[in-house]
PDB file with one MODEL, atoms N, CA, C and O in Angstrom:
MODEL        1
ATOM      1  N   UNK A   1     -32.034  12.300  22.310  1.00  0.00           N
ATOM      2  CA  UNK A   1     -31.768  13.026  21.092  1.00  0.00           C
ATOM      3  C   UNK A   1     -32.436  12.296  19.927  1.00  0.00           C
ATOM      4  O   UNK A   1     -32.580  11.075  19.871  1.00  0.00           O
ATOM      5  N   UNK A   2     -32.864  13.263  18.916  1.00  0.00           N
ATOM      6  CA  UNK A   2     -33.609  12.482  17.970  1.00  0.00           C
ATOM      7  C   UNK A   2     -32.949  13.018  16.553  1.00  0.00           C
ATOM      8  O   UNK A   2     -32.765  14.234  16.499  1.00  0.00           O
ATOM      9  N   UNK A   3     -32.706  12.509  15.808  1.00  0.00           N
ATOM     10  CA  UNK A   3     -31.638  12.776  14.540  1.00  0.00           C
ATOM     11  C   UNK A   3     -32.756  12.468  13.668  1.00  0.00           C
ATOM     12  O   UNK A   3     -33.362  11.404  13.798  1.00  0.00           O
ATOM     13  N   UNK A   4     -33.176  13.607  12.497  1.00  0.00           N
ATOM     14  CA  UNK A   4     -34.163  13.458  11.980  1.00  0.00           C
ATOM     15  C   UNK A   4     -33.264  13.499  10.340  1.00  0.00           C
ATOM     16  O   UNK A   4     -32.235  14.170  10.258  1.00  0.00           O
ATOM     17  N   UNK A   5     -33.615  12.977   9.528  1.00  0.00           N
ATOM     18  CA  UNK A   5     -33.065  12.332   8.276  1.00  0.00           C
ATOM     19  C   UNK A   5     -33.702  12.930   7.029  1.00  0.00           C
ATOM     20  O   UNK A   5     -34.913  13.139   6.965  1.00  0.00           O
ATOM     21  N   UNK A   6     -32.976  13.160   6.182  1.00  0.00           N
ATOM     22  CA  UNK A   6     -34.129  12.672   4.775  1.00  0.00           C
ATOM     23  C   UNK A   6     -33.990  11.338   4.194  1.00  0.00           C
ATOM     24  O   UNK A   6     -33.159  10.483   4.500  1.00  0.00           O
ATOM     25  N   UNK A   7     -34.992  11.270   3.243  1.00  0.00           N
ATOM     26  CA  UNK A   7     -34.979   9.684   2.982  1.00  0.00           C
ATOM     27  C   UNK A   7     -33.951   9.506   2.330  1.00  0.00           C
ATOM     28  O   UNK A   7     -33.473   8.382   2.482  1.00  0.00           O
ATOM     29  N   UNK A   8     -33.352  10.243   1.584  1.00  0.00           N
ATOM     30  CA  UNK A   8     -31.939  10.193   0.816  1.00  0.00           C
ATOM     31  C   UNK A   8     -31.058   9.694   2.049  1.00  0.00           C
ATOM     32  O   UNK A   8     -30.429   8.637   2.099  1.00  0.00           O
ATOM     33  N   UNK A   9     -31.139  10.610   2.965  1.00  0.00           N
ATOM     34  CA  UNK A   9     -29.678  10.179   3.935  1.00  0.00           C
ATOM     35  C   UNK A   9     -29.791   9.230   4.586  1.00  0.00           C
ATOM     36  O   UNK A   9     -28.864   8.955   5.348  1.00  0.00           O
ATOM     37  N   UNK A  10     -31.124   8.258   4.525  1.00  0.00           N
ATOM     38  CA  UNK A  10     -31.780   7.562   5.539  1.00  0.00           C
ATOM     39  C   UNK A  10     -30.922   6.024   5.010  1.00  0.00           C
ATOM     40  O   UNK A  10     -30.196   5.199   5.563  1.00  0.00           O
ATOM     41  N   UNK A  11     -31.423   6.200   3.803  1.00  0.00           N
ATOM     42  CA  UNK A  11     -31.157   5.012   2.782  1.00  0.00           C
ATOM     43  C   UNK A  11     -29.798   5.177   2.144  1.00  0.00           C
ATOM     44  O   UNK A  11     -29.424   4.212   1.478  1.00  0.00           O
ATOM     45  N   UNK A  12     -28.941   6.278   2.223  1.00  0.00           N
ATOM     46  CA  UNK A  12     -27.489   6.407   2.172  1.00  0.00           C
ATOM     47  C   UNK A  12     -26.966   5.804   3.280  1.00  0.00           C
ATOM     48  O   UNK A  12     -26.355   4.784   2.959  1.00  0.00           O
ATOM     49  N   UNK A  13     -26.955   6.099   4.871  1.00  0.00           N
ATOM     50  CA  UNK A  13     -26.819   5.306   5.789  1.00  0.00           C
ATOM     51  C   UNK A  13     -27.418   4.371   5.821  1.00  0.00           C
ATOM     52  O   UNK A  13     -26.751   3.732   6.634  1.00  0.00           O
ATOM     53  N   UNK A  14     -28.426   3.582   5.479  1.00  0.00           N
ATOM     54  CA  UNK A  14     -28.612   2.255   5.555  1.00  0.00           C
ATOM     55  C   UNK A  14     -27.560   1.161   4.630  1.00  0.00           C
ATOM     56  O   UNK A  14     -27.164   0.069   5.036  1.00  0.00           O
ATOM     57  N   UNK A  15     -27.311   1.655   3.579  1.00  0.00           N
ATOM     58  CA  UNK A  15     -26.474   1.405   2.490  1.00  0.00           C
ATOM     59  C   UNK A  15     -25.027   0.949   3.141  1.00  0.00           C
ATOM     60  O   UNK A  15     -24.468  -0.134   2.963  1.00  0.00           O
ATOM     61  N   UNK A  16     -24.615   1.939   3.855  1.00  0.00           N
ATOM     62  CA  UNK A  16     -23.084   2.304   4.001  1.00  0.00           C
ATOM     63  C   UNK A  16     -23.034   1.432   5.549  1.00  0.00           C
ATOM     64  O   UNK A  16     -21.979   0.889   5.878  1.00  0.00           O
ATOM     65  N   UNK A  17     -24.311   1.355   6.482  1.00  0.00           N
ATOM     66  CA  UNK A  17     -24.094   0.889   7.143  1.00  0.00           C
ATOM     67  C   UNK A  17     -24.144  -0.953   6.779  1.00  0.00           C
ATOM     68  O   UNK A  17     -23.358  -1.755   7.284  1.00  0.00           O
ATOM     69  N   UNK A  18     -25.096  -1.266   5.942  1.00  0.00           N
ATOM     70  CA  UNK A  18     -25.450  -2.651   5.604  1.00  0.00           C
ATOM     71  C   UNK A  18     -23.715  -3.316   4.685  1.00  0.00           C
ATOM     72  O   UNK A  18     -23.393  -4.500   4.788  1.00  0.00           O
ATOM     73  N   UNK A  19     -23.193  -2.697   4.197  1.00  0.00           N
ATOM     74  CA  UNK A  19     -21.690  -2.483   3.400  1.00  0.00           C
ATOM     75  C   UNK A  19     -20.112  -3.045   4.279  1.00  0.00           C
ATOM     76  O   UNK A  19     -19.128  -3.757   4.077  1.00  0.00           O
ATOM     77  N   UNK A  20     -20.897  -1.892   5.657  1.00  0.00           N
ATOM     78  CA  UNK A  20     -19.497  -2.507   6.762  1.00  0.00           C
ATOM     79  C   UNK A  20     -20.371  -3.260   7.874  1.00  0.00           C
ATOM     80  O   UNK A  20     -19.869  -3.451   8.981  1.00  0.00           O
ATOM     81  N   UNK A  21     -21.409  -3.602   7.648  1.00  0.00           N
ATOM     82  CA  UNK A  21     -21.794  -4.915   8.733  1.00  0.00           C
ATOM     83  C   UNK A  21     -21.926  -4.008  10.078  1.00  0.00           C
ATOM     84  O   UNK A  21     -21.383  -4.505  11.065  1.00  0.00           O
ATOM     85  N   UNK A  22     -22.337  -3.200  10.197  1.00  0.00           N
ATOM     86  CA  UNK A  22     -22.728  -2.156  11.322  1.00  0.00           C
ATOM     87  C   UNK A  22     -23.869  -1.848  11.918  1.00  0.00           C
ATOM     88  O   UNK A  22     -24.486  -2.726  11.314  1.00  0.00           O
ATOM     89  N   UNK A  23     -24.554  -1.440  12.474  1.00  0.00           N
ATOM     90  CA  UNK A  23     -25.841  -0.805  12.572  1.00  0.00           C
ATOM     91  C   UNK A  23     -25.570   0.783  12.347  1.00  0.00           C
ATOM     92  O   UNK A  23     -24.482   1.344  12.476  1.00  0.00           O
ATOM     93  N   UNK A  24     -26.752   1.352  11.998  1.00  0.00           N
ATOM     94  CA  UNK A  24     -26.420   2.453  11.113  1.00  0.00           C
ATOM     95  C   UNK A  24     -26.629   3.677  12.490  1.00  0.00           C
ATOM     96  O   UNK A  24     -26.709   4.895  12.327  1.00  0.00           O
ATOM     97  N   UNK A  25     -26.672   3.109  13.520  1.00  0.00           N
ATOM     98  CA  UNK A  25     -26.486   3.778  14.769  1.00  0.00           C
ATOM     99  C   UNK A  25     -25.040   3.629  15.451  1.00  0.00           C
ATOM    100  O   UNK A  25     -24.615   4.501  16.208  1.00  0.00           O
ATOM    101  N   UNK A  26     -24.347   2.532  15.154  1.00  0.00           N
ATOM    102  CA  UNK A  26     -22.798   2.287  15.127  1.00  0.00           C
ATOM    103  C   UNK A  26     -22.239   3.405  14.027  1.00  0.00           C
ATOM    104  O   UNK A  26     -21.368   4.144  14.486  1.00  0.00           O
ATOM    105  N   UNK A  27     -22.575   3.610  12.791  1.00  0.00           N
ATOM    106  CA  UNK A  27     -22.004   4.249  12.015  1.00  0.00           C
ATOM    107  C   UNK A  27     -21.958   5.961  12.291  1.00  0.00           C
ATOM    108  O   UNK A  27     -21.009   6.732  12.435  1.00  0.00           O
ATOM    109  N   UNK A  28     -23.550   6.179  12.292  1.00  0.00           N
ATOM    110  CA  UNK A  28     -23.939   7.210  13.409  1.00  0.00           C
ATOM    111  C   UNK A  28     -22.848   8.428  14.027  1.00  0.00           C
ATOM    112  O   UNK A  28     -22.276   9.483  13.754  1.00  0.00           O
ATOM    113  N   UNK A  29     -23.074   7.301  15.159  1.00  0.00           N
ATOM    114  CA  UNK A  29     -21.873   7.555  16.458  1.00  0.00           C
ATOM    115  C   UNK A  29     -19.965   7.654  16.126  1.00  0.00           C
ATOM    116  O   UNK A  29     -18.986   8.190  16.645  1.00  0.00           O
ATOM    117  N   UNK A  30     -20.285   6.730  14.894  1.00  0.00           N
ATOM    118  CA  UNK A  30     -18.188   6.899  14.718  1.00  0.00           C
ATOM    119  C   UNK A  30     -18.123   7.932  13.597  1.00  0.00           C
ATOM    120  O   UNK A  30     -17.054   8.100  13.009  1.00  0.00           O
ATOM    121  N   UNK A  31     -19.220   8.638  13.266  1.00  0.00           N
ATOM    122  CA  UNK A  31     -19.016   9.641  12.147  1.00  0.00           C
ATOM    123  C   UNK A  31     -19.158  10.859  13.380  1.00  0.00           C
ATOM    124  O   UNK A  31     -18.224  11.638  13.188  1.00  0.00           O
ATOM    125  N   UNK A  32     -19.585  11.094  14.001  1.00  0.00           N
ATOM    126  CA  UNK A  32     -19.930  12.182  15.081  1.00  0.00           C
ATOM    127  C   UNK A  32     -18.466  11.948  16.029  1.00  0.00           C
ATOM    128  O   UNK A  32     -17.800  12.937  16.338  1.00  0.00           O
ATOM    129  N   UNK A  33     -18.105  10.762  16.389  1.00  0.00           N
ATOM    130  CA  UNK A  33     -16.843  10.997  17.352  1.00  0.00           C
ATOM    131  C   UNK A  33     -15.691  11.726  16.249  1.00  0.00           C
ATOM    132  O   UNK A  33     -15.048  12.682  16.683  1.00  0.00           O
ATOM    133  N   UNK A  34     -15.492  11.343  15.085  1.00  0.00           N
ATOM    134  CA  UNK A  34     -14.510  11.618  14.062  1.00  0.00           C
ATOM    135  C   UNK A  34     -14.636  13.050  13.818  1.00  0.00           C
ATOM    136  O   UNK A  34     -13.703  13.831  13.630  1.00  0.00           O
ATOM    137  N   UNK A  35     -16.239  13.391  13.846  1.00  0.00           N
ATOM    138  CA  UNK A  35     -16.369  15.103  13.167  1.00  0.00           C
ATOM    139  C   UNK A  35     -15.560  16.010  14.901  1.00  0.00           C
ATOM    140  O   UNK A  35     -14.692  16.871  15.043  1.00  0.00           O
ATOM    141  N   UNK A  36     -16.184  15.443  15.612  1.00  0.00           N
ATOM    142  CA  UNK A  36     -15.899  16.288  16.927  1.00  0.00           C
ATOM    143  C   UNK A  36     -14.060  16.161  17.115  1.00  0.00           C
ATOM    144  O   UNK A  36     -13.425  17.183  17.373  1.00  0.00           O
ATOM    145  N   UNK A  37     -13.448  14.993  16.973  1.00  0.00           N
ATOM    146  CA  UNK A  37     -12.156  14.938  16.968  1.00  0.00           C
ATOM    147  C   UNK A  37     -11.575  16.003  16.094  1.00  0.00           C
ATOM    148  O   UNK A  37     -10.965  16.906  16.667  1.00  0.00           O
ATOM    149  N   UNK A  38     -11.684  16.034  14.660  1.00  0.00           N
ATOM    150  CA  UNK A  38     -11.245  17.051  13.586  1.00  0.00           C
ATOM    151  C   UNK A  38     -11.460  17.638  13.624  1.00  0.00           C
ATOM    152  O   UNK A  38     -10.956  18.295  12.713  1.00  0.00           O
ATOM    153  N   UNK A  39     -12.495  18.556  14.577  1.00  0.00           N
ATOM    154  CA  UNK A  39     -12.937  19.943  14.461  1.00  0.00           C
ATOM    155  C   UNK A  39     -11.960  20.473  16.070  1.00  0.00           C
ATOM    156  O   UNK A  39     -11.523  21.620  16.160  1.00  0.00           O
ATOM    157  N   UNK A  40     -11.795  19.618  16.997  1.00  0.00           N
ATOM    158  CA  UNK A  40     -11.345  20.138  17.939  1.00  0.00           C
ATOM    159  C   UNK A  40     -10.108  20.305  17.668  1.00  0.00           C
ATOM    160  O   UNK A  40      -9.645  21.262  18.290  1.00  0.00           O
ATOM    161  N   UNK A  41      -9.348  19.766  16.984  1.00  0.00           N
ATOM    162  CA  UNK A  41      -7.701  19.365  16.928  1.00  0.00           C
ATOM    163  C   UNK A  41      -7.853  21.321  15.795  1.00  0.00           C
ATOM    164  O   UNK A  41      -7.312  22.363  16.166  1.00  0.00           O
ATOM    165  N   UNK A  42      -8.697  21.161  14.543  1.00  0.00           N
ATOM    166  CA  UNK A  42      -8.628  22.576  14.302  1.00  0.00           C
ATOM    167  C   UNK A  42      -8.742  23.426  14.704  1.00  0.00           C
ATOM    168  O   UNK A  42      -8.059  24.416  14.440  1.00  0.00           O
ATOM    169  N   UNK A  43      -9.968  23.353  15.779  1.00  0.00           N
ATOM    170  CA  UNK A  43      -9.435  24.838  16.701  1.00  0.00           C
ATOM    171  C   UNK A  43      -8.863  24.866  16.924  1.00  0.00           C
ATOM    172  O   UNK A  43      -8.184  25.745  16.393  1.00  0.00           O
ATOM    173  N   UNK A  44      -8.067  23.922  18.162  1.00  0.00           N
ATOM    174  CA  UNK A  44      -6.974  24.118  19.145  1.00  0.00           C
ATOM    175  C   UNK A  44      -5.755  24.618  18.319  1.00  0.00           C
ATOM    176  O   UNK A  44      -4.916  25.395  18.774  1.00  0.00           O
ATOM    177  N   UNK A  45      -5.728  23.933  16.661  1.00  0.00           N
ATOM    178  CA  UNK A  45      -4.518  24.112  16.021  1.00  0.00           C
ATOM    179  C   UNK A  45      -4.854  25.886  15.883  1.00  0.00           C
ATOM    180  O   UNK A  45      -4.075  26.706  16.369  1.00  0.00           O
ATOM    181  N   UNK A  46      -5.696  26.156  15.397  1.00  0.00           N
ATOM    182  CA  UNK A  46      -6.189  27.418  14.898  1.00  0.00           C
ATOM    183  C   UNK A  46      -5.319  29.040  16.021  1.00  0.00           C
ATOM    184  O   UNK A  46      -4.563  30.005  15.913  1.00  0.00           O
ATOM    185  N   UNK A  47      -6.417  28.080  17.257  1.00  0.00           N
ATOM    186  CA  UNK A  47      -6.007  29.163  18.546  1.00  0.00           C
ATOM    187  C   UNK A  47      -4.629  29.113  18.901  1.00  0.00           C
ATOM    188  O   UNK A  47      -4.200  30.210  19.258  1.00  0.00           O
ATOM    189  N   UNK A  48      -3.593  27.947  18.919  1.00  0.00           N
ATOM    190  CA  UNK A  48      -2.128  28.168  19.224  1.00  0.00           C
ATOM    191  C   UNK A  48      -1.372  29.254  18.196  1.00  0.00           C
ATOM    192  O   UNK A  48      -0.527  30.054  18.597  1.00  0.00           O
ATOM    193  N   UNK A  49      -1.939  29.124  16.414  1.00  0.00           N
ATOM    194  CA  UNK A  49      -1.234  29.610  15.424  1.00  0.00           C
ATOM    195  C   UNK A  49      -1.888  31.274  16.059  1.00  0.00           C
ATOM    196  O   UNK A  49      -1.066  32.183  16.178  1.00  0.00           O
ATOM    197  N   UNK A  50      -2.892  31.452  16.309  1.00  0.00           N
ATOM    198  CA  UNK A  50      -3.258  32.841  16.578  1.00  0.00           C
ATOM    199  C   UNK A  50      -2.572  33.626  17.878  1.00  0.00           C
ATOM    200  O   UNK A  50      -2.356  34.836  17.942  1.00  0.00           O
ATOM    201  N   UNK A  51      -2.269  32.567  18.961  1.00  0.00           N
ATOM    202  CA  UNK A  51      -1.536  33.268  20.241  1.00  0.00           C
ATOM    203  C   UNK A  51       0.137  33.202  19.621  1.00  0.00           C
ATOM    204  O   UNK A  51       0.880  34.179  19.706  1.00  0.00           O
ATOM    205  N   UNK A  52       0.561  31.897  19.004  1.00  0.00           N
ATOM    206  CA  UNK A  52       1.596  32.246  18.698  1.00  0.00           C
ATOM    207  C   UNK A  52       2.518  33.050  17.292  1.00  0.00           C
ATOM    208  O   UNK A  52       3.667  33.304  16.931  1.00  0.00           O
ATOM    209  N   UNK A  53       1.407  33.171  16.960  1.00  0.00           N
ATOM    210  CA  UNK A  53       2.355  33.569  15.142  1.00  0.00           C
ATOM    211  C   UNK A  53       2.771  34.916  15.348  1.00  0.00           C
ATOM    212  O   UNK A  53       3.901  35.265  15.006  1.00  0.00           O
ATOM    213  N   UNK A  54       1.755  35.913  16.014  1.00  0.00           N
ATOM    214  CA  UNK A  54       2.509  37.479  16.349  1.00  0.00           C
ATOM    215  C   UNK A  54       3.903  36.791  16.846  1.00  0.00           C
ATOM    216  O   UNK A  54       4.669  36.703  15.887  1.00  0.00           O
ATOM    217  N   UNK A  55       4.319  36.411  17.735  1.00  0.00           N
ATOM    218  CA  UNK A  55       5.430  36.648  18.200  1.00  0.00           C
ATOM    219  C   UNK A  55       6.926  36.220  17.455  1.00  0.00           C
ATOM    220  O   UNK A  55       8.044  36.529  17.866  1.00  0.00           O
ATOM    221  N   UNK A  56       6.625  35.493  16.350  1.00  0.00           N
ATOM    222  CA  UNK A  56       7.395  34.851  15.103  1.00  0.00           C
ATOM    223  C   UNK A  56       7.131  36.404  13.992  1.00  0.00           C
ATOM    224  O   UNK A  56       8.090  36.643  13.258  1.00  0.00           O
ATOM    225  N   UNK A  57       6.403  36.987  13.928  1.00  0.00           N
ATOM    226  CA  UNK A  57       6.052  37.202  12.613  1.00  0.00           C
ATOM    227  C   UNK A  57       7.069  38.168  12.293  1.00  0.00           C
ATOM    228  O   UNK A  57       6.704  38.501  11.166  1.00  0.00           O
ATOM    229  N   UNK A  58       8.166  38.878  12.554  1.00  0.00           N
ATOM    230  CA  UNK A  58       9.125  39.598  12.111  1.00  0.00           C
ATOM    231  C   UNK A  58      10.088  38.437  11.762  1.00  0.00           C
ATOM    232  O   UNK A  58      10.548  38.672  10.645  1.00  0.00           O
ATOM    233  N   UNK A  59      10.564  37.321  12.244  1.00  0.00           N
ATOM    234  CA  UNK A  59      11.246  36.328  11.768  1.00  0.00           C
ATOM    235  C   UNK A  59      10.906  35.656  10.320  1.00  0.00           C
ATOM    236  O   UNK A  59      11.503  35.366   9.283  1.00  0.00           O
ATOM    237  N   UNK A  60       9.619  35.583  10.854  1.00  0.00           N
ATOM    238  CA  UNK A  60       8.906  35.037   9.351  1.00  0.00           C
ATOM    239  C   UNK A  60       8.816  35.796   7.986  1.00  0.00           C
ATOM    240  O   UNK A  60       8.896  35.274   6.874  1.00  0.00           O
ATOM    241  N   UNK A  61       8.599  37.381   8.322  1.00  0.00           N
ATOM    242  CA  UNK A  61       8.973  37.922   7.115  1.00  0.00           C
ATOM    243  C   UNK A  61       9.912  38.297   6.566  1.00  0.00           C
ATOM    244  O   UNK A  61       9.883  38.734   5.416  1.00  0.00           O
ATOM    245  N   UNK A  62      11.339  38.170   7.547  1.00  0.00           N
ATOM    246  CA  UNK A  62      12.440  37.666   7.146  1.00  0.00           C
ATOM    247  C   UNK A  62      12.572  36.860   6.186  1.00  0.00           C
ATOM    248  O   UNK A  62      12.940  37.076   5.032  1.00  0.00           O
ATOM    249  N   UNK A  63      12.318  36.087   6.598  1.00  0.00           N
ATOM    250  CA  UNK A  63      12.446  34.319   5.954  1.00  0.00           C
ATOM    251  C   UNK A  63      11.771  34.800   4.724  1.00  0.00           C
ATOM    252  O   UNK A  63      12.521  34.940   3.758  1.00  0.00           O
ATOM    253  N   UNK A  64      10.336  35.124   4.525  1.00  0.00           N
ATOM    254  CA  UNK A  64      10.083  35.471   3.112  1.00  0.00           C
ATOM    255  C   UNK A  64      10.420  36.029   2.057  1.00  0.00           C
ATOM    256  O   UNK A  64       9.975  35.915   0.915  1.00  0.00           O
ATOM    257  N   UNK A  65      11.461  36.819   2.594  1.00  0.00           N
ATOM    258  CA  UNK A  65      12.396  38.037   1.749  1.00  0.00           C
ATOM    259  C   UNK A  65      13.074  37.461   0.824  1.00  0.00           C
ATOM    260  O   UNK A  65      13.811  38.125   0.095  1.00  0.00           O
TER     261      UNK A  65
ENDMDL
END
């Protein structure tokens, strides 16, 4: 895989990586495990609220009343 940059982001990650003593291929990689973690936990949150909220939702607009 080849991750192609602009020089802005090049020298933003060099920055941020030179800051926490990293290589900016360490930094890289723990910004990509973090995006993939938070995006999965939102779907999954997403898809439970969608299979389960019909079956609440006369309770719930109860409750709003």
């Amino acid at each position: 895989m080849t991750l192609r940059l602009t020089d802005a982001e090049t020298e933003a990650l060099r920055r941020r990586a030179e800051y926490e003593s990293r290589s900016m291929q360490e930094v890289v990689k723990q910004a990509v495990r973090e995006y993939v973690e938070n995006h999965s936990r939102r779907d999954l949150l997403s898809s439970v609220l969608d299979e389960e909220l019909p079956r609440y939702a006369e309770a719930l607009d109860r409750l709003g009343k």
